[in-house]
C-alpha positions as CSV (number, residue, x, y, z in Angstrom):
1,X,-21.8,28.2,-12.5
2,X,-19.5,31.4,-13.4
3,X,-16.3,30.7,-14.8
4,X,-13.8,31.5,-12.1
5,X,-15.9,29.0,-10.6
6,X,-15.2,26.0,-12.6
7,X,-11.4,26.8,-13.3
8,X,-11.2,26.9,-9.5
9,X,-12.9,23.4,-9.3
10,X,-11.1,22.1,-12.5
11,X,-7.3,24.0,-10.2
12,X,-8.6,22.1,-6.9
13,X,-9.3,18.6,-9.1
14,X,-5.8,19.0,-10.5
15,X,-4.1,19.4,-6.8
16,X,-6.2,16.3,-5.4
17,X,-5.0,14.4,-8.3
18,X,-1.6,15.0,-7.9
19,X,-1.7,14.8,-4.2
20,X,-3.9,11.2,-4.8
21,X,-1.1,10.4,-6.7
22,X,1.5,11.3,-4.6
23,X,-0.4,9.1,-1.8
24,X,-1.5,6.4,-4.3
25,X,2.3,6.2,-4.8
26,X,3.3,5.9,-0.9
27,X,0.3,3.8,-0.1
28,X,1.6,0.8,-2.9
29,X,5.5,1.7,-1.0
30,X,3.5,0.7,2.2
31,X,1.2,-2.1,0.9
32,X,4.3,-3.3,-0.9
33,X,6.4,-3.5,2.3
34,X,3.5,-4.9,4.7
35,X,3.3,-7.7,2.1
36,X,6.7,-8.2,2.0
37,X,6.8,-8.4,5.9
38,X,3.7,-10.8,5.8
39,X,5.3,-12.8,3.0
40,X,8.7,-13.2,5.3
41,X,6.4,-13.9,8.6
42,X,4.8,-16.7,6.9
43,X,7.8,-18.2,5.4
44,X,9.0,-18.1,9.0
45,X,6.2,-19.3,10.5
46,X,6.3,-22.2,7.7
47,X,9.8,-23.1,8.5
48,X,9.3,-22.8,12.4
49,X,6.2,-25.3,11.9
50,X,8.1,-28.2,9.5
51,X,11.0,-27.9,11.7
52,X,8.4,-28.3,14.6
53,X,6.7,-31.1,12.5
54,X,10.7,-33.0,12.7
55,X,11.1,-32.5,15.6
56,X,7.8,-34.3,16.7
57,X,8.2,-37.6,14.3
């Protein structure tokens, strides 16, 4: 392995890991929302159910 060699590998390691962080970063944004969208949906659906639950008994 020459040396232009390796500082091209160690260049192109340094660009994925800022581009892994970059998407690390918007992948947590997006896991972060779809949780937050699952969290309200259940809560919802909860609510829906119990008030279903009343309206039964």
């Amino acid at each position: 392995m020459n040396l232009l060699h390796l500082l091209f590998r160690i260049k192109r390691k340094n660009l994925h890991f800022l581009n892994g962080h970059k998407y690390r970063k918007k992948f947590f944004n997006t896991l972060k929302k779809s949780i937050r969208i699952k969290f309200s949906f259940s809560s919802f659906f909860i609510v829906l159910h119990k008030q279903h639950q009343n309206l039964k008994f």
